[in-house]
One Martini backbone bead per residue (centre of mass of N, CA, C, O) as a GRO file, in nm:
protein
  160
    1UNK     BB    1  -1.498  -0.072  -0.508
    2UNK     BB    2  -1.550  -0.311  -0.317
    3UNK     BB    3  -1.579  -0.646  -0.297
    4UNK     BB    4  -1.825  -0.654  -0.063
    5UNK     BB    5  -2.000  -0.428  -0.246
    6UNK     BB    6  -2.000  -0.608  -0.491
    7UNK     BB    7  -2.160  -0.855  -0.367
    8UNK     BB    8  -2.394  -0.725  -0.213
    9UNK     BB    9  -2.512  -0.600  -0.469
   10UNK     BB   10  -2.521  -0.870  -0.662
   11UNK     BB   11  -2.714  -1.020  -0.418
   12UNK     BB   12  -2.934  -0.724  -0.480
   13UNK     BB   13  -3.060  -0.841  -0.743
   14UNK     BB   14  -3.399  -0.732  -0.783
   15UNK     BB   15  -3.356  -0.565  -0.518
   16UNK     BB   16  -3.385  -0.431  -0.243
   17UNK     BB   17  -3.213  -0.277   0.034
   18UNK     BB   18  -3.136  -0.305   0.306
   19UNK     BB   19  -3.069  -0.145   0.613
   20UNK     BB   20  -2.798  -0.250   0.622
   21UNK     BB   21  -2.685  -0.187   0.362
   22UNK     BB   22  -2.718   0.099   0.319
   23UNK     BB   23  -2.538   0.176   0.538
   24UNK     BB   24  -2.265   0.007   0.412
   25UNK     BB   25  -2.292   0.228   0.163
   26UNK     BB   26  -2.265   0.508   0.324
   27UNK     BB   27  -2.006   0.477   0.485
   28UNK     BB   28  -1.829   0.481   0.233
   29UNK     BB   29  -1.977   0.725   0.092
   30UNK     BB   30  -1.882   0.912   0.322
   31UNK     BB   31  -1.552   0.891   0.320
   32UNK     BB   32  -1.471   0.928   0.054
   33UNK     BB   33  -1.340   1.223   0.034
   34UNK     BB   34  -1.128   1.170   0.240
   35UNK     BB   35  -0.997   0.927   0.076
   36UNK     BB   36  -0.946   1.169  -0.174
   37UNK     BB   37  -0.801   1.356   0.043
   38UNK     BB   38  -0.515   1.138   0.074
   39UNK     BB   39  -0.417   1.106  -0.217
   40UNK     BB   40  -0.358   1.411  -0.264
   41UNK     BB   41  -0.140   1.391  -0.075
   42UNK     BB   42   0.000   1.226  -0.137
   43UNK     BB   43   0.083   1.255  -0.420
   44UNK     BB   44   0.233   1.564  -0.358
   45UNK     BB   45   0.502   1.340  -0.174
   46UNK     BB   46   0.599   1.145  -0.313
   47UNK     BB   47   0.880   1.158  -0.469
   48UNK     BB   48   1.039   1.234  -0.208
   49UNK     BB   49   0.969   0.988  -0.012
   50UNK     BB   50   1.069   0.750  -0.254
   51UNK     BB   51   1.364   0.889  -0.207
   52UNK     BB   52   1.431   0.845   0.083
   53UNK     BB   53   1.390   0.535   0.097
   54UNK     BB   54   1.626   0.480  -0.094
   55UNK     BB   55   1.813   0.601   0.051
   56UNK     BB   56   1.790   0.477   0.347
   57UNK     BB   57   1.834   0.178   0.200
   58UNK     BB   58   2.156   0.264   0.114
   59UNK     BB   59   2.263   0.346   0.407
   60UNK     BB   60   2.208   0.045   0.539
   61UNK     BB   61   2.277  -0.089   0.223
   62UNK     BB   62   2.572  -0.037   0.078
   63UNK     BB   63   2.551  -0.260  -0.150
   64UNK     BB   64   2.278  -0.241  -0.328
   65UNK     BB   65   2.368  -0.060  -0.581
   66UNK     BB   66   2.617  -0.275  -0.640
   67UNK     BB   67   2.441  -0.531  -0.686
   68UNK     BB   68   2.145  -0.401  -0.859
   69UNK     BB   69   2.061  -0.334  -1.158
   70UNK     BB   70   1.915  -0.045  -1.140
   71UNK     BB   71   1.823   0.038  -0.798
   72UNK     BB   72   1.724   0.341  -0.830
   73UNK     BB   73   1.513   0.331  -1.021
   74UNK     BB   74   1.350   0.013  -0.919
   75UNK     BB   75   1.288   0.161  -0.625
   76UNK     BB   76   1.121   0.388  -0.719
   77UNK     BB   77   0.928   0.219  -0.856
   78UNK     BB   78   0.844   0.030  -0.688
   79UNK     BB   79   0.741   0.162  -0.435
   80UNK     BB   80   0.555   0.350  -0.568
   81UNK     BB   81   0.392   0.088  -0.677
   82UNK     BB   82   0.303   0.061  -0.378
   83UNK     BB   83   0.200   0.304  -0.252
   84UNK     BB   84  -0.061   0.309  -0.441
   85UNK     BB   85  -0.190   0.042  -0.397
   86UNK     BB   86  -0.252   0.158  -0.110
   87UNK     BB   87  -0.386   0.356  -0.186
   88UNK     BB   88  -0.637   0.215  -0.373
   89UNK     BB   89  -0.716   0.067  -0.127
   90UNK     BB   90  -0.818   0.281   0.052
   91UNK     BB   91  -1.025   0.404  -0.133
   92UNK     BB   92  -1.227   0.120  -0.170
   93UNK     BB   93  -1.151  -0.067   0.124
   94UNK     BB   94  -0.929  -0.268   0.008
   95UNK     BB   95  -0.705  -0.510   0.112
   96UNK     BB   96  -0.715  -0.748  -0.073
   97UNK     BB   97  -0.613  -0.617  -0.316
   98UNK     BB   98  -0.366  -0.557  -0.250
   99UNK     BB   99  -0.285  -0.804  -0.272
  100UNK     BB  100  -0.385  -1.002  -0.521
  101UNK     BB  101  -0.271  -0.751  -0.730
  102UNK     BB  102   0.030  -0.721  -0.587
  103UNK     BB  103   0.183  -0.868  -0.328
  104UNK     BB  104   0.194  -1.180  -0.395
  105UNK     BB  105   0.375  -1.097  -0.636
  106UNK     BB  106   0.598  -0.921  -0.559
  107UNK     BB  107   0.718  -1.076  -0.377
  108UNK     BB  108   0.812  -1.297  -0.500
  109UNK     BB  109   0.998  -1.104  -0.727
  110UNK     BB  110   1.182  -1.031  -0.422
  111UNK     BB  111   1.283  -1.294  -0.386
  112UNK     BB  112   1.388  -1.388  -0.663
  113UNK     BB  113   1.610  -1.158  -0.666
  114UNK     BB  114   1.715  -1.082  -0.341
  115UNK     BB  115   1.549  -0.867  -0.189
  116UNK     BB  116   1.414  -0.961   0.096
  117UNK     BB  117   1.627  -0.861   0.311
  118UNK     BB  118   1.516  -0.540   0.239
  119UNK     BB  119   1.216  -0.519   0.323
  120UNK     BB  120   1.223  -0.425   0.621
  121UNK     BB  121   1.364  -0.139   0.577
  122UNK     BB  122   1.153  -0.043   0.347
  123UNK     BB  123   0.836  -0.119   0.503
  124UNK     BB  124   0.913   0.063   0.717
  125UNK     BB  125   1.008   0.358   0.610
  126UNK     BB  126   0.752   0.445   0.491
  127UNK     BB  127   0.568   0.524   0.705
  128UNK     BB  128   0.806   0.741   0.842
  129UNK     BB  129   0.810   0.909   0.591
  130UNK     BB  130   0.530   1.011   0.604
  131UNK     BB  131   0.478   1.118   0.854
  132UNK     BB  132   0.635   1.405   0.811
  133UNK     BB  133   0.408   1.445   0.505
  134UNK     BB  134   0.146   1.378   0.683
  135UNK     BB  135  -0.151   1.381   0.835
  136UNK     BB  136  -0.260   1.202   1.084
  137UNK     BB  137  -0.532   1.087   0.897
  138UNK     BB  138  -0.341   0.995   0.693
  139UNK     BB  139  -0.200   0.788   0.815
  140UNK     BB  140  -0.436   0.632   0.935
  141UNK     BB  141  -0.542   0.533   0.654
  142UNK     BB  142  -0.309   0.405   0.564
  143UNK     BB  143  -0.167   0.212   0.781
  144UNK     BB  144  -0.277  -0.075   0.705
  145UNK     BB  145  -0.188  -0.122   0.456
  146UNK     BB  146   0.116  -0.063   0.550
  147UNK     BB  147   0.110  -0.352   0.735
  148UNK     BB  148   0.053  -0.533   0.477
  149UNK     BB  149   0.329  -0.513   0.342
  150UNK     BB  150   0.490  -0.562   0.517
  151UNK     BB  151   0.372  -0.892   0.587
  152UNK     BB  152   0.425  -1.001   0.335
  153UNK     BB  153   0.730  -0.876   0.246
  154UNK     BB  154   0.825  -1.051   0.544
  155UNK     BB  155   0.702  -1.371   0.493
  156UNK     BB  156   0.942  -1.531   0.367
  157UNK     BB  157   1.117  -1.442   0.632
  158UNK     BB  158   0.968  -1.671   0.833
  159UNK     BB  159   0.909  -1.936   0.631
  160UNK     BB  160   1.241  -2.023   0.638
   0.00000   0.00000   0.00000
């Protein structure tokens, strides 16, 4: 469950729910389904989708690999754990998890290694890259999430 509706709740205790809270936790477990197999259809791809991305970012920077230690190890370890964050946070409806479990921490760890530079041709080619293999609707529904990643891990060299 997200942050808003575990405030909502924790605000709601004691008392039952207005007309708008119930709506607004309604609208969320109505959902839930959709954002259930848009996970299971990820799930299904992963494997595939992180491998191609590392690809094609060894493809455009053929320094990479020979530059970082165990390069396609942890950037296919790395990528798939930004993918899943990325799932668990559409499954939730909560941006900011994303951020704060996870985004926050990795730029800091992925500019101060050196990785910067490469943020953005990794989390652009990610979702071109699910594209490919994700039905329009699961598209749609990670896409938020996959723009908060750009954005964020490519927001320290905006701030340089």
């Amino acid at each position: 469950m997200n942050k808003k509706l575990d405030t909502m709740l924790y605000e709601a205790e004691g008392r039952y729910l207005s007309d708008e809270e119930s709506a607004r936790l309604q609208t969320w477990a109505g959902s839930l389904e959709d954002r259930l197999e848009c996970m299971r259809a990820v799930e299904r791809v992963e494997t595939e989708v992180v491998n191609d991305v590392v690809n094609e970012v060894f493809r455009i920077h053929p320094e990479f690999e020979s530059r970082f230690h165990q390069a396609r190890e942890r950037g296919v370890r790395d990528i798939g754990m930004v993918l899943r964050y990325c799932v668990m946070a559409m499954l939730r409806d909560d941006e900011e998890m994303l951020k704060e479990r996870m985004l926050y921490w990795f730029v800091t760890i992925a500019w101060a290694n050196g990785l910067g530079p490469y943020m953005d041709t990794t989390y652009k080619a990610l979702p071109r890259r699910l594209e490919r293999s994700l039905d329009r609707k699961h598209i749609e529904m990670l896409a938020p999430y996959l723009r908060t990643v750009h954005n964020v891990m490519t927001s320290a060299s905006r701030a340089a």
